[in-house]
Backbone of each chain as ProteinMPNN parsed JSONL, in Angstrom:
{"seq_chain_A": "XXXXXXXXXXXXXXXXXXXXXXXXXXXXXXXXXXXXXXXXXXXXXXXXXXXXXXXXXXXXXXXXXXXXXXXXXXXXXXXXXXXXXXXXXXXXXXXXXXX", "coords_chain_A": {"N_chain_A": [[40.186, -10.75, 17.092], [38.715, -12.391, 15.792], [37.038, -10.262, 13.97], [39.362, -10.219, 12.526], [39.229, -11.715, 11.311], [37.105, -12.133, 9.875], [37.425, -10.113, 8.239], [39.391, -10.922, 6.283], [38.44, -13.296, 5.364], [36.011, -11.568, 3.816], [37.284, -10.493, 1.918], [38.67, -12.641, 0.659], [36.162, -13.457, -0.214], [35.581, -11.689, -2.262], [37.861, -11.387, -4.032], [37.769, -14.613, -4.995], [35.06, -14.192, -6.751], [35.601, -12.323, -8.578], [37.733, -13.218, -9.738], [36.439, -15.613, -11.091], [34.452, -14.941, -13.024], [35.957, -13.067, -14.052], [38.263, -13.743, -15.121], [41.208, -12.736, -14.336], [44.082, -11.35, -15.349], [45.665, -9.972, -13.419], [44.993, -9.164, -10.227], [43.924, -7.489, -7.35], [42.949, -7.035, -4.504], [42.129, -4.884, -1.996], [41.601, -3.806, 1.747], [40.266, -0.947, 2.575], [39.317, 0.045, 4.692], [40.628, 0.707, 7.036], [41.235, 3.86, 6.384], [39.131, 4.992, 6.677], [36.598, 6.507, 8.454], [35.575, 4.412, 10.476], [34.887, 1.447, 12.46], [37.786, -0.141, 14.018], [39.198, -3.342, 12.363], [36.538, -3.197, 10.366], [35.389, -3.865, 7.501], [34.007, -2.474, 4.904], [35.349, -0.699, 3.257], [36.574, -0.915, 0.016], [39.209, -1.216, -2.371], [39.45, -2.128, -5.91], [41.736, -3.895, -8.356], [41.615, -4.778, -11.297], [42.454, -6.639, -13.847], [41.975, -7.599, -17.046], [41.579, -9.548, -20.106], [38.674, -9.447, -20.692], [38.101, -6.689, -20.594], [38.731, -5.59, -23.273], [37.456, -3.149, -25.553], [35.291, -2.143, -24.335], [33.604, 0.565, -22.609], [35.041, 2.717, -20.029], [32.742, 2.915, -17.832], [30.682, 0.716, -18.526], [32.948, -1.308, -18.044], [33.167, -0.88, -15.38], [30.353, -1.611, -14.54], [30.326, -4.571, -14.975], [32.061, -5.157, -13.101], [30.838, -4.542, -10.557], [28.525, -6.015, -11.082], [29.272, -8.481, -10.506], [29.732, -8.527, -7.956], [27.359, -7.582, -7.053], [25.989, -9.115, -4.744], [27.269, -8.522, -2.543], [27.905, -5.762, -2.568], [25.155, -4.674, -1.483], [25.178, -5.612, 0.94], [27.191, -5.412, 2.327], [29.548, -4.121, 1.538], [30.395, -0.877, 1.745], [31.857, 1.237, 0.095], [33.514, 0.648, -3.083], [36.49, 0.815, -4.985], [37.393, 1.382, -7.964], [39.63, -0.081, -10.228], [40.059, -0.688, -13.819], [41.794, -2.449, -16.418], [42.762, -2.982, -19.125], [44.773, -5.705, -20.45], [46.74, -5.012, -22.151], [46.884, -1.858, -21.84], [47.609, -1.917, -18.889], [50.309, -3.356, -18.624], [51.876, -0.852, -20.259], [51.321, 1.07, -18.089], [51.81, 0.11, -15.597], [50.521, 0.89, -12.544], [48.999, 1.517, -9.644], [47.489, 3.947, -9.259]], "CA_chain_A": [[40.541, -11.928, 16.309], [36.845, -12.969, 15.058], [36.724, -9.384, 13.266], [40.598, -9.99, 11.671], [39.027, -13.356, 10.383], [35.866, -12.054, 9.061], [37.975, -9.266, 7.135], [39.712, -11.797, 5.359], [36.99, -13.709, 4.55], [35.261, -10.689, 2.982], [38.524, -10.547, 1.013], [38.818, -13.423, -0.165], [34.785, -14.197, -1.339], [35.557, -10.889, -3.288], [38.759, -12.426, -4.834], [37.445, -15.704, -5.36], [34.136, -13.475, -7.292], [36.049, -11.417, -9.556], [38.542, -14.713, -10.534], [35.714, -16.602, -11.513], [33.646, -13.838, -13.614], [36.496, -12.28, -15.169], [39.679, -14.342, -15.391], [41.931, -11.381, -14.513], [45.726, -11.639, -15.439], [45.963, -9.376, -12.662], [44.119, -8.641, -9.55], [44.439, -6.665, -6.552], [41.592, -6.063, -3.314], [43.038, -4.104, -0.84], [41.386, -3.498, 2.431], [40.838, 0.15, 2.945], [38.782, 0.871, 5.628], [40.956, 1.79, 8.097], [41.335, 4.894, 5.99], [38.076, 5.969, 6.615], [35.591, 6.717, 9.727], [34.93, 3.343, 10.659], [35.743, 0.855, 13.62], [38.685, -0.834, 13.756], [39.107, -4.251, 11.637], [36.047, -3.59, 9.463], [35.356, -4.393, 5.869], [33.326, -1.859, 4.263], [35.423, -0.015, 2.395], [37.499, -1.96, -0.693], [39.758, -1.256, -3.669], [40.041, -3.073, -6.545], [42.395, -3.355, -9.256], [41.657, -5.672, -12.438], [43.277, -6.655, -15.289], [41.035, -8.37, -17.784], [40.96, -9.169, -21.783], [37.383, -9.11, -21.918], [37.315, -5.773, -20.646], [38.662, -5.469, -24.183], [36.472, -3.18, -26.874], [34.182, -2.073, -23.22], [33.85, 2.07, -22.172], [34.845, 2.381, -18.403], [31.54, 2.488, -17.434], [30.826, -0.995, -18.748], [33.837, -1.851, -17.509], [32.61, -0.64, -13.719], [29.145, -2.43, -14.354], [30.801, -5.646, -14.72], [32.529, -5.366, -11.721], [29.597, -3.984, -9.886], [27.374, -7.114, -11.182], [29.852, -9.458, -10.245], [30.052, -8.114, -7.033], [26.107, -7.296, -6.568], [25.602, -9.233, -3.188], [28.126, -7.841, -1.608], [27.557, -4.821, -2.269], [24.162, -4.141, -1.549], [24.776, -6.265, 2.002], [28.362, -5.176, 3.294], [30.701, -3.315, 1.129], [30.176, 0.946, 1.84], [32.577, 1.393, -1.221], [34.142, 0.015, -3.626], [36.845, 1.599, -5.862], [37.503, 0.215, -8.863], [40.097, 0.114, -11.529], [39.423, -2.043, -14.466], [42.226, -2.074, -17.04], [42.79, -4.117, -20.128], [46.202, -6.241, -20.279], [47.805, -3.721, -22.84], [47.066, -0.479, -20.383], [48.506, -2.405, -17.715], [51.471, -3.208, -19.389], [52.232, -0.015, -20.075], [51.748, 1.235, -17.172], [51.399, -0.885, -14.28], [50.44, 1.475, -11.56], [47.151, 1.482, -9.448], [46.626, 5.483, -9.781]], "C_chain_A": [[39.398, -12.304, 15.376], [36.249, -11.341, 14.098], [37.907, -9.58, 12.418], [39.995, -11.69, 10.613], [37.587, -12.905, 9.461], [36.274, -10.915, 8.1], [38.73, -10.208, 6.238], [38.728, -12.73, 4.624], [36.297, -13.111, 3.3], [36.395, -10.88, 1.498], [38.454, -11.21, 0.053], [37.144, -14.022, -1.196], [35.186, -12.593, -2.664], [36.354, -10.926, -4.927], [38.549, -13.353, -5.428], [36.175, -15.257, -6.486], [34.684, -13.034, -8.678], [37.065, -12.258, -10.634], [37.51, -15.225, -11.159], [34.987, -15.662, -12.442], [34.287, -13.515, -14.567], [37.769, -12.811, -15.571], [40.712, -13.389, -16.005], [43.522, -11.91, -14.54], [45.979, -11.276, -13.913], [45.454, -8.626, -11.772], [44.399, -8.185, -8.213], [43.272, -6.477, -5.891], [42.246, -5.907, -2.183], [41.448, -3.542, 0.019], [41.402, -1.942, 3.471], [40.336, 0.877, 3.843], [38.947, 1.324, 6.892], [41.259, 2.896, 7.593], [39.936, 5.616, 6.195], [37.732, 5.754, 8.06], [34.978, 5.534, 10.309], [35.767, 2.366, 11.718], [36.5, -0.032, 13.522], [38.066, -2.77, 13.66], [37.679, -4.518, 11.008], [36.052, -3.687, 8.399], [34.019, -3.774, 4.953], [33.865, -1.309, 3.075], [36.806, -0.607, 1.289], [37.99, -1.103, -1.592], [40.227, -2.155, -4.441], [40.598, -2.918, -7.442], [42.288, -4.793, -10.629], [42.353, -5.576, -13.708], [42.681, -7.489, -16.04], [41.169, -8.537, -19.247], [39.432, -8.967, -22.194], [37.058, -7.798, -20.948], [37.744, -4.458, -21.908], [37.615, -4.449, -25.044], [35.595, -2.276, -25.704], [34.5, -0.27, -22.854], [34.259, 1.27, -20.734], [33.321, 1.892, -17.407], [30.805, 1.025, -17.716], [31.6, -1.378, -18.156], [33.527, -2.219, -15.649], [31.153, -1.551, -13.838], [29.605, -3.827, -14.504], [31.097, -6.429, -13.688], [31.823, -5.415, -10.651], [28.977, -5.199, -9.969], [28.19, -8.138, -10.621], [29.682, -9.553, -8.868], [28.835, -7.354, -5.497], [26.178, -7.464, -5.055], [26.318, -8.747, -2.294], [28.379, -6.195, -1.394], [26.116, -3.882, -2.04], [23.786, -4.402, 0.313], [25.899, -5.22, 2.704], [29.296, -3.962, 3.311], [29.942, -1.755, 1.126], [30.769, 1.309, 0.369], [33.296, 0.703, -1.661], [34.696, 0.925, -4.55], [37.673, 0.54, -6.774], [38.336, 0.585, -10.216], [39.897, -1.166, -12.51], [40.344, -1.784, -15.977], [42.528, -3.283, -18.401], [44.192, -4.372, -19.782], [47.062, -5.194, -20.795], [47.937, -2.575, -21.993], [47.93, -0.834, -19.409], [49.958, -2.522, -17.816], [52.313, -2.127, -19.525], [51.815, 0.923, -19.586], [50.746, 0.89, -15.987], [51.194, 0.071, -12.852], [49.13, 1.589, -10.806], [46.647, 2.706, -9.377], [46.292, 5.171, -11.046]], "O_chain_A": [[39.525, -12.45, 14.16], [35.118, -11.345, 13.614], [37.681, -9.102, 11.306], [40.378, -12.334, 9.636], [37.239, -13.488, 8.434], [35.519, -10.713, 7.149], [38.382, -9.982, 5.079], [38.412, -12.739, 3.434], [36.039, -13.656, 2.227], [36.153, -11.328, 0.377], [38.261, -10.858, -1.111], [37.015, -14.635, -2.256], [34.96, -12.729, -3.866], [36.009, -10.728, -6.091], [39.009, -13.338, -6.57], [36.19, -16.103, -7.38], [34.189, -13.405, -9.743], [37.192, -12.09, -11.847], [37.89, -15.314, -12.326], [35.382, -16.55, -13.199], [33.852, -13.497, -15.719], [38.353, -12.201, -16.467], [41.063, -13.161, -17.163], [43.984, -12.77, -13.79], [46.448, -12.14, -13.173], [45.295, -7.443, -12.072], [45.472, -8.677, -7.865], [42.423, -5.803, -6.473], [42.839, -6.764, -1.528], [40.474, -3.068, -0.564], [42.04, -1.704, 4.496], [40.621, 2.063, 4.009], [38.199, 1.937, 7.653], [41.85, 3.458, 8.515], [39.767, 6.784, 5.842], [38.375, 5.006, 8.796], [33.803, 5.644, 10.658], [36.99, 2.425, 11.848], [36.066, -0.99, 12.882], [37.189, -3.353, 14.298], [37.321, -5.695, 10.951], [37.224, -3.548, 8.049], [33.186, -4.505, 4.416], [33.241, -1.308, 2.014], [37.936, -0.705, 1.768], [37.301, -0.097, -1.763], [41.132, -2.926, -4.12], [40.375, -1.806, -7.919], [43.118, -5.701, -10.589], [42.699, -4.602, -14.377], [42.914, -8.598, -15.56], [40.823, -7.507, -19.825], [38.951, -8.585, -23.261], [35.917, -7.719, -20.494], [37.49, -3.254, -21.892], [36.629, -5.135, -25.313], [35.007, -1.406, -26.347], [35.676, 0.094, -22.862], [34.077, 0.118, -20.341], [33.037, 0.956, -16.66], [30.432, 0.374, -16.74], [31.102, -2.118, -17.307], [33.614, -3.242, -14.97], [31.03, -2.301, -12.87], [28.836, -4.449, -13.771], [30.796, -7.568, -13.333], [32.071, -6.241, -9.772], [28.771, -5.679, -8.855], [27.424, -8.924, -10.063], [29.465, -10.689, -8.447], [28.933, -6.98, -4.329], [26.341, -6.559, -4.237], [25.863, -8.561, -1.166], [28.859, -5.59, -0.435], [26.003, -2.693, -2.339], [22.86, -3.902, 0.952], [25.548, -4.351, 3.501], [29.698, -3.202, 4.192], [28.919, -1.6, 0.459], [29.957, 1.682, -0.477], [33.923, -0.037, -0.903], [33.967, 1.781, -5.051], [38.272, -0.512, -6.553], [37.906, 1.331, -11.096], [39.653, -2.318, -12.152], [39.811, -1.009, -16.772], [42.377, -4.489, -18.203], [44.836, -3.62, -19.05], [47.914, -4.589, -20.144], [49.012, -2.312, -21.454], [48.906, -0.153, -19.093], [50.725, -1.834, -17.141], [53.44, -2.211, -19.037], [51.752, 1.912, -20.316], [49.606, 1.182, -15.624], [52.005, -0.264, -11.989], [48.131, 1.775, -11.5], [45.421, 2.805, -9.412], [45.68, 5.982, -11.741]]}, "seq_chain_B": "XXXXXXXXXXXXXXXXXXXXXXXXXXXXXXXXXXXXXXXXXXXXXXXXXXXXXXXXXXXXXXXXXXXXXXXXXXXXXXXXXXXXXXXXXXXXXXXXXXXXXXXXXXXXXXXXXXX", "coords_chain_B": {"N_chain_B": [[1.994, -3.229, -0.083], [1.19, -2.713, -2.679], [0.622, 0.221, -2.636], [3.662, 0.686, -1.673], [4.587, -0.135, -3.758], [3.882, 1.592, -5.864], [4.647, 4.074, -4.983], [7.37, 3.45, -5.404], [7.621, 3.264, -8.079], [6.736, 5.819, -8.647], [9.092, 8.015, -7.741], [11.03, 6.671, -9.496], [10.106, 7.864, -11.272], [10.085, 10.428, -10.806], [13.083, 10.876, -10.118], [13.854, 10.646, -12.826], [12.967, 12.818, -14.171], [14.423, 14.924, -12.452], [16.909, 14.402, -13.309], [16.936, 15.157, -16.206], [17.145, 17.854, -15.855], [18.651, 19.322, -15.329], [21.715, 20.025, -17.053], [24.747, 19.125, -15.259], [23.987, 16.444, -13.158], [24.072, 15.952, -9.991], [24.397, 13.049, -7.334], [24.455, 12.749, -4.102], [26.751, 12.703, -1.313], [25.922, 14.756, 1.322], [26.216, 18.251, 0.772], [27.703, 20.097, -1.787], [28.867, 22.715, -0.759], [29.148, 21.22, 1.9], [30.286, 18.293, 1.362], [29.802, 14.769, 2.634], [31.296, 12.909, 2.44], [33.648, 11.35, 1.31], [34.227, 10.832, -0.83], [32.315, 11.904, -2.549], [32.908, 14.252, -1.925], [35.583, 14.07, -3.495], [34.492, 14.245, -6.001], [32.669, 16.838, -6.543], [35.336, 18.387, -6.024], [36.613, 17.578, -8.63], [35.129, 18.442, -10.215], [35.087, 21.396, -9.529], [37.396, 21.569, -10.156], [36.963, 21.709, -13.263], [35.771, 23.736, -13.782], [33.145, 23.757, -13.573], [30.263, 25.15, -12.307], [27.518, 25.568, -12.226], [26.234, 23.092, -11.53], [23.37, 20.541, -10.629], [23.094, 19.189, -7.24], [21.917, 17.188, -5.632], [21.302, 15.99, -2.321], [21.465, 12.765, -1.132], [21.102, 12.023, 1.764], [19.08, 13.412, 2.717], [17.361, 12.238, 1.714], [15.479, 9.182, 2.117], [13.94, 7.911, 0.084], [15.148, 8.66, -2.236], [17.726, 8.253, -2.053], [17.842, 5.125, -2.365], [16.219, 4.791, -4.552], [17.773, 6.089, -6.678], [19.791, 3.852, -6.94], [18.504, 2.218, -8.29], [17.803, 3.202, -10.474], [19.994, 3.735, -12.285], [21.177, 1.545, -12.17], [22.787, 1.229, -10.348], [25.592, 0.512, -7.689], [26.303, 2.318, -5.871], [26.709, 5.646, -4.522], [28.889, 8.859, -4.495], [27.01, 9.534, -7.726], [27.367, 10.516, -10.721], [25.303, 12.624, -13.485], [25.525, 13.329, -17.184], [23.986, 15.555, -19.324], [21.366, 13.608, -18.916], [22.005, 11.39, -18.864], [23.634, 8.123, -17.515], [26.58, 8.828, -16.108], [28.582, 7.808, -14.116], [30.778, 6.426, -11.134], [32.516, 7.85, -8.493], [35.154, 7.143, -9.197], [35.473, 6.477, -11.922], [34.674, 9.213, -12.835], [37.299, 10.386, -11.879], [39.069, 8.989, -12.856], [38.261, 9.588, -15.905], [38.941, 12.425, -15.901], [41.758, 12.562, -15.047], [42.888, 10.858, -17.383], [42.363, 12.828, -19.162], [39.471, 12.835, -20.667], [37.577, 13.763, -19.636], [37.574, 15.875, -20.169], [36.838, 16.812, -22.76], [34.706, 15.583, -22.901], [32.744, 17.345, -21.37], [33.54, 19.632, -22.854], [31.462, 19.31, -25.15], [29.371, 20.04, -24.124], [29.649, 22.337, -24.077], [31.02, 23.29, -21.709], [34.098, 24.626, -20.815], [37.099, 23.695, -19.99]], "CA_chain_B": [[3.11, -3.874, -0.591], [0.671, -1.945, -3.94], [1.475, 1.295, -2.262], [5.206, 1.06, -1.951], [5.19, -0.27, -5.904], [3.012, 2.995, -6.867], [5.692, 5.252, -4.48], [8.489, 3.533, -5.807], [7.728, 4.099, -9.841], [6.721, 7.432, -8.703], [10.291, 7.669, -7.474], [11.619, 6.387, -10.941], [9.62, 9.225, -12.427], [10.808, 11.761, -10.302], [14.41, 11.082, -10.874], [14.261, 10.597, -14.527], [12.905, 14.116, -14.409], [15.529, 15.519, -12.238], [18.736, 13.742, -14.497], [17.155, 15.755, -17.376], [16.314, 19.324, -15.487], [19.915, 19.874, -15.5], [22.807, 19.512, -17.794], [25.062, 18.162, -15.257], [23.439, 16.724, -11.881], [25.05, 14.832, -8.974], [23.657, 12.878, -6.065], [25.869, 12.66, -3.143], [26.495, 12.75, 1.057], [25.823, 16.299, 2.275], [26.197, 19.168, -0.075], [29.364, 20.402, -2.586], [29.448, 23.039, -0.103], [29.972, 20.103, 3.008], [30.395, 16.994, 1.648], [30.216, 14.455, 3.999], [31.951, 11.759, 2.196], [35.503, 11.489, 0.498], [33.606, 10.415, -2.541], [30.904, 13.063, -2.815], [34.064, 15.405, -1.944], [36.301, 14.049, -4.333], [33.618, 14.562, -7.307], [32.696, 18.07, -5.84], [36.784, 19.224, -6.26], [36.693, 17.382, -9.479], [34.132, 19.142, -11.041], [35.329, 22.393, -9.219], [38.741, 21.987, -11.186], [37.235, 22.21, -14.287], [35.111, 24.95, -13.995], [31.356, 23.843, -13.5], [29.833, 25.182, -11.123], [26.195, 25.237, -12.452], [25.35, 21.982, -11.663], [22.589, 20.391, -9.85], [23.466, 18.282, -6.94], [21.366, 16.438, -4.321], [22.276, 15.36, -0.704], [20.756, 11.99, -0.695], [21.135, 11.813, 2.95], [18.243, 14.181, 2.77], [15.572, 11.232, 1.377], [15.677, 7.889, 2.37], [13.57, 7.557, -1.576], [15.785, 8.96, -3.422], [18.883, 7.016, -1.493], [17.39, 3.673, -2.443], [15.587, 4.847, -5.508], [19.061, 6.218, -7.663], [20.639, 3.092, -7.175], [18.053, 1.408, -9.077], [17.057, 4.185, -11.465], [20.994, 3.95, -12.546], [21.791, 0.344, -11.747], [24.538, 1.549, -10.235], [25.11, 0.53, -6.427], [27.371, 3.274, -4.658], [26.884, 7.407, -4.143], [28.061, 9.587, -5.372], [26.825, 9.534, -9.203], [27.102, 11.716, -11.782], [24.732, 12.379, -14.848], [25.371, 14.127, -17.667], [23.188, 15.757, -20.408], [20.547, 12.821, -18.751], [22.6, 9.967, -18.913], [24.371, 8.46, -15.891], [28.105, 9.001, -16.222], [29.452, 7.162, -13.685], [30.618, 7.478, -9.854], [33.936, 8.794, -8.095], [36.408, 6.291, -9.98], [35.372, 7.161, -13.563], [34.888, 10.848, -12.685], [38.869, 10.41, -11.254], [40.134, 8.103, -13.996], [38.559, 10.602, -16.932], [40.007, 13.642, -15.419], [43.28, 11.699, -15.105], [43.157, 10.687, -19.16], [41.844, 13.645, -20.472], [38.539, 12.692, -21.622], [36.852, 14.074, -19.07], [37.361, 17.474, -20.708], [36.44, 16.302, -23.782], [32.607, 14.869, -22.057], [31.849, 18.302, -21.169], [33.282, 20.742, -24.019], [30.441, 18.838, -25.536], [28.166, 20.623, -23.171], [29.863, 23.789, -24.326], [31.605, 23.656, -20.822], [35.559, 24.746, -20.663], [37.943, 23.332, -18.649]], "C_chain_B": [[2.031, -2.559, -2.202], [1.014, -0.67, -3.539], [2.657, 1.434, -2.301], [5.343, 0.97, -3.217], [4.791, 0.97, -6.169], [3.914, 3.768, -6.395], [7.107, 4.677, -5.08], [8.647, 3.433, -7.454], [7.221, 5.212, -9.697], [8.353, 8.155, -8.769], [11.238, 7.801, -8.358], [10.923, 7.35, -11.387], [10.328, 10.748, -12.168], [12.288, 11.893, -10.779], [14.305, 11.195, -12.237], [14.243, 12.046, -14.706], [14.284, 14.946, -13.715], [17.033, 15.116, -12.763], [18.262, 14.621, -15.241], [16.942, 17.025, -17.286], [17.709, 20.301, -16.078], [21.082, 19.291, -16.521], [23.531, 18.309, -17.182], [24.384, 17.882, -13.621], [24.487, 15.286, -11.207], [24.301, 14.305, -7.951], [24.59, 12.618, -5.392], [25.507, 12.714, -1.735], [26.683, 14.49, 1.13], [25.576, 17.095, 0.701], [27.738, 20.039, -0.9], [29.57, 21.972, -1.695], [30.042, 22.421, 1.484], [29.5, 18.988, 2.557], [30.713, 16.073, 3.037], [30.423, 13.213, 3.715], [33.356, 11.717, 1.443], [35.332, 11.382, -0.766], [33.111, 11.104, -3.106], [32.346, 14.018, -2.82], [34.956, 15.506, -3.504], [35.436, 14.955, -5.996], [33.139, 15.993, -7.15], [34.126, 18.554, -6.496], [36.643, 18.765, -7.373], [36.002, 18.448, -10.943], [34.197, 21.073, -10.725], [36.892, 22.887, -10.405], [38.196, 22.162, -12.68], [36.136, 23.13, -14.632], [33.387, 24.955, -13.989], [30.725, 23.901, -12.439], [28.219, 25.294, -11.037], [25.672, 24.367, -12.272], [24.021, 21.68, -10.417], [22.807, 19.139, -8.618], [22.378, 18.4, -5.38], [21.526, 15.724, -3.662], [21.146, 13.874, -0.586], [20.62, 11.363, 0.776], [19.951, 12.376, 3.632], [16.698, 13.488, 2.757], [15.805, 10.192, 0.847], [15.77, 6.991, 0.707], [14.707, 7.656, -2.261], [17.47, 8.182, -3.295], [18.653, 5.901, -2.492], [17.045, 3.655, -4.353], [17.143, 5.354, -7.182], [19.643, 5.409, -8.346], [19.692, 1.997, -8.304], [17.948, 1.972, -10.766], [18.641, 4.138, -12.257], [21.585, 2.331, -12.712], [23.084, 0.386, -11.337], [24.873, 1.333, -8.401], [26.026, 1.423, -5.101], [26.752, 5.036, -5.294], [28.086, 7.791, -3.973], [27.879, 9.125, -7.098], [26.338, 10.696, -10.252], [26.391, 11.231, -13.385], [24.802, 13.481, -15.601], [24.468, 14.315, -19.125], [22.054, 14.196, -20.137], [20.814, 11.251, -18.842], [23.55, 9.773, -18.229], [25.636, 8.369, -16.856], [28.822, 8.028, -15.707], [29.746, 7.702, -11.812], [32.241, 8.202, -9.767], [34.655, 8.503, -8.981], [36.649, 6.858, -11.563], [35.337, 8.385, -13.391], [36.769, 11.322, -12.665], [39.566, 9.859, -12.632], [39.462, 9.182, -15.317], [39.066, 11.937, -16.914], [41.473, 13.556, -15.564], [43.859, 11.813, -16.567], [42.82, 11.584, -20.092], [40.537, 13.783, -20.817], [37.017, 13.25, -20.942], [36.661, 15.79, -20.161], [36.387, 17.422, -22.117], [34.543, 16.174, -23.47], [32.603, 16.744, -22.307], [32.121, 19.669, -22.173], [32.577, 20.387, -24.335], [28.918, 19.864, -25.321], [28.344, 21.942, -22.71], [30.648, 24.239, -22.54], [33.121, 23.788, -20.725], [36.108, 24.727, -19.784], [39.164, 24.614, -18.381]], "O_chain_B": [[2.635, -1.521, -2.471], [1.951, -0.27, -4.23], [3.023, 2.379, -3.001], [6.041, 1.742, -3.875], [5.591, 1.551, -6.902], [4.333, 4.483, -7.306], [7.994, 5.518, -5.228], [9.752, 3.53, -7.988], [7.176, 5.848, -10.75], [8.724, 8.758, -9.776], [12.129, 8.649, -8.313], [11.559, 7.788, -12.346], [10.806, 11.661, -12.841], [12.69, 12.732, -11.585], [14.899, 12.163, -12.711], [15.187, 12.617, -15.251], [15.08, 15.528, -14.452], [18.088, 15.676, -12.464], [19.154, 15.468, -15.293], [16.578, 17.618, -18.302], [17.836, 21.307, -16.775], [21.219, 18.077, -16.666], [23.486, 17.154, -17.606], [24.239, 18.849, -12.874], [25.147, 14.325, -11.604], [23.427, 15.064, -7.533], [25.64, 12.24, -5.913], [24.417, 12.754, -1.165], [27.71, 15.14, 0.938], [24.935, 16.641, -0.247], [28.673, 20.467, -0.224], [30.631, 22.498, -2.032], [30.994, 22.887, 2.111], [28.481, 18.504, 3.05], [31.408, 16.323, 4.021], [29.949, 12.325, 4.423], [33.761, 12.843, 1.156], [36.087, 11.743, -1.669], [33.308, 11.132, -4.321], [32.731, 14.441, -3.909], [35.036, 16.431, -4.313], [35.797, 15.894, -6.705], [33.405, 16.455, -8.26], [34.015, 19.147, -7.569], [36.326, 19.816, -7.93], [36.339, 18.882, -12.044], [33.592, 21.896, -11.412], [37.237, 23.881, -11.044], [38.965, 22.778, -13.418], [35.681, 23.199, -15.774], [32.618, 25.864, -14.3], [30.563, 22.962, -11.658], [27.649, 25.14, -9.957], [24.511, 24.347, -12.68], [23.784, 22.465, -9.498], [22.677, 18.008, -9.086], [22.196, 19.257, -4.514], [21.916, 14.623, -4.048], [20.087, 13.993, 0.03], [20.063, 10.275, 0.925], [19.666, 12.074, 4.791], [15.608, 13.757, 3.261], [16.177, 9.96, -0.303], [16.569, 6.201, 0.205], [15.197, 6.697, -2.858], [18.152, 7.718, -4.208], [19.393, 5.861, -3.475], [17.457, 2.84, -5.178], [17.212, 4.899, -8.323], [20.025, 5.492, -9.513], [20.234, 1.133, -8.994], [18.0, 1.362, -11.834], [18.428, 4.78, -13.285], [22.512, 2.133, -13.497], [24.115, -0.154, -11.737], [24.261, 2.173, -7.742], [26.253, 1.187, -3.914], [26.473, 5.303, -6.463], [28.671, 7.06, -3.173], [28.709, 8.361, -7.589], [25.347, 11.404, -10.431], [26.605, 10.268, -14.122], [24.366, 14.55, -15.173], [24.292, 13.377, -19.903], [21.873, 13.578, -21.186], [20.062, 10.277, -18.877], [24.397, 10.646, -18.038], [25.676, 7.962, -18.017], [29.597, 7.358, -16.39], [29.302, 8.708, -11.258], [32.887, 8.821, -10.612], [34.99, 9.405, -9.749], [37.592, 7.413, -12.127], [36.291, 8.882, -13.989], [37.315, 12.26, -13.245], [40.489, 10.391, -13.249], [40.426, 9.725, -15.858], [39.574, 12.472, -17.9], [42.209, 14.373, -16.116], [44.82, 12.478, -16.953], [42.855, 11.473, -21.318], [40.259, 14.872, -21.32], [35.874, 13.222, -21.399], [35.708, 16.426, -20.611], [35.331, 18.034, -22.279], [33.543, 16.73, -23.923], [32.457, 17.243, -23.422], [31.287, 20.562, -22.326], [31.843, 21.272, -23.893], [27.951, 20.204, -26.003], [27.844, 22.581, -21.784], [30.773, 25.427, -22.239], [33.543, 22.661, -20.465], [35.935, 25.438, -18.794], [39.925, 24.55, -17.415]]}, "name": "protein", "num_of_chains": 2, "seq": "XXXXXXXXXXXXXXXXXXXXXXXXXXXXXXXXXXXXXXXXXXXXXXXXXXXXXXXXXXXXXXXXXXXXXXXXXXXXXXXXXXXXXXXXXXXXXXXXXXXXXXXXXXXXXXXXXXXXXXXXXXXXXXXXXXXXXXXXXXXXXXXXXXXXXXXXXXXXXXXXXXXXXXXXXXXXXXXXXXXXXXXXXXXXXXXXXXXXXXXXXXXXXXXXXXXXXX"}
């Protein structure tokens, strides 16, 4: 119970991070580390999916350092990985898929 | 605390040199013959599909330095990471998403490499 509450948690400061930074039309952190080697209900391993105008005009790589800076303390303390899509509104649009 | 600063811009020297030894170099978990991450793997098959197999890639699991020391030398805070022609690239995601769009091919005909 006290590990299903501290995975949400993580969740949501990541959510609440990436809202405030980037004011995403459209955002998405999915909890993926029961896919990997790790003990049940932790919070290491994330995906995220953004939808942003100002990542407008930006290469991917900018795009990923954004996310990355936003996202510094947490990943230098908790998060193992982070995967990260980072798409402008128009991309998304046509086509809305998280591959 | 003057010792670790002098070993850790040694550190930053060393890498800079090894990003520019090789065209394309990688740091990663284990080795592109046993990765020992899904990430390091993924970028490994990635780079296997389009035909480069010259590159230079180091198991940072190997040295604690160079662990610690990448992520700064790159500002980048996850393994694996790829650099090409001496300039970081990017890690799994962008490796995955320019493969995906094409433009990955594009990066490395550059570097006279054919997909």
């Amino acid at each position: 119970m006290f590990e299903l509450e501290q995975s949400i948690c993580l969740k949501t400061t990541i959510r609440a991070k990436l809202t405030q930074t980037l004011k995403p039309e459209h955002l998405e952190v999915i909890n993926e580390s029961h896919m990997h080697a790790v003990p049940a209900g932790s919070e290491s391993h994330f995906r995220v999916l953004v939808v942003s105008p100002q990542f407008e005009g930006l290469s991917l790589l900018q795009r990923h350092r954004l996310v990355n800076e936003t996202l510094r303390e947490e990943l230098s303390s908790c998060i193992h990985a982070l995967a990260i899509q980072a798409k402008t509104p128009q991309q998304w649009s046509s086509n809305p898929s998280l591959a | 605390w003057a010792r670790l600063m002098c070993s850790s811009s040694a550190v930053q020297k060393t890498l800079e040199e090894m990003v520019k030894k090789d065209k394309v170099v990688v740091f990663m978990k284990g080795t592109p013959a046993q990765p020992m991450c899904g990430f390091s793997n993924a970028v490994v098959q990635i780079l296997r599909m389009h035909g480069v197999d010259s590159y230079a890639a180091y198991n940072v699991l190997d040295d604690q330095d160079i662990r610690q020391g990448i992520k700064t030398f790159s500002n980048w805070p996850t393994i694996p990471q790829v650099f090409i022609n001496g300039d970081f690239f990017g890690g799994c995601d962008i490796l995955l998403q320019m493969h995906q769009s094409g433009d990955l091919v594009e990066e490395l005909q550059k570097l006279g490499i054919r997909s």
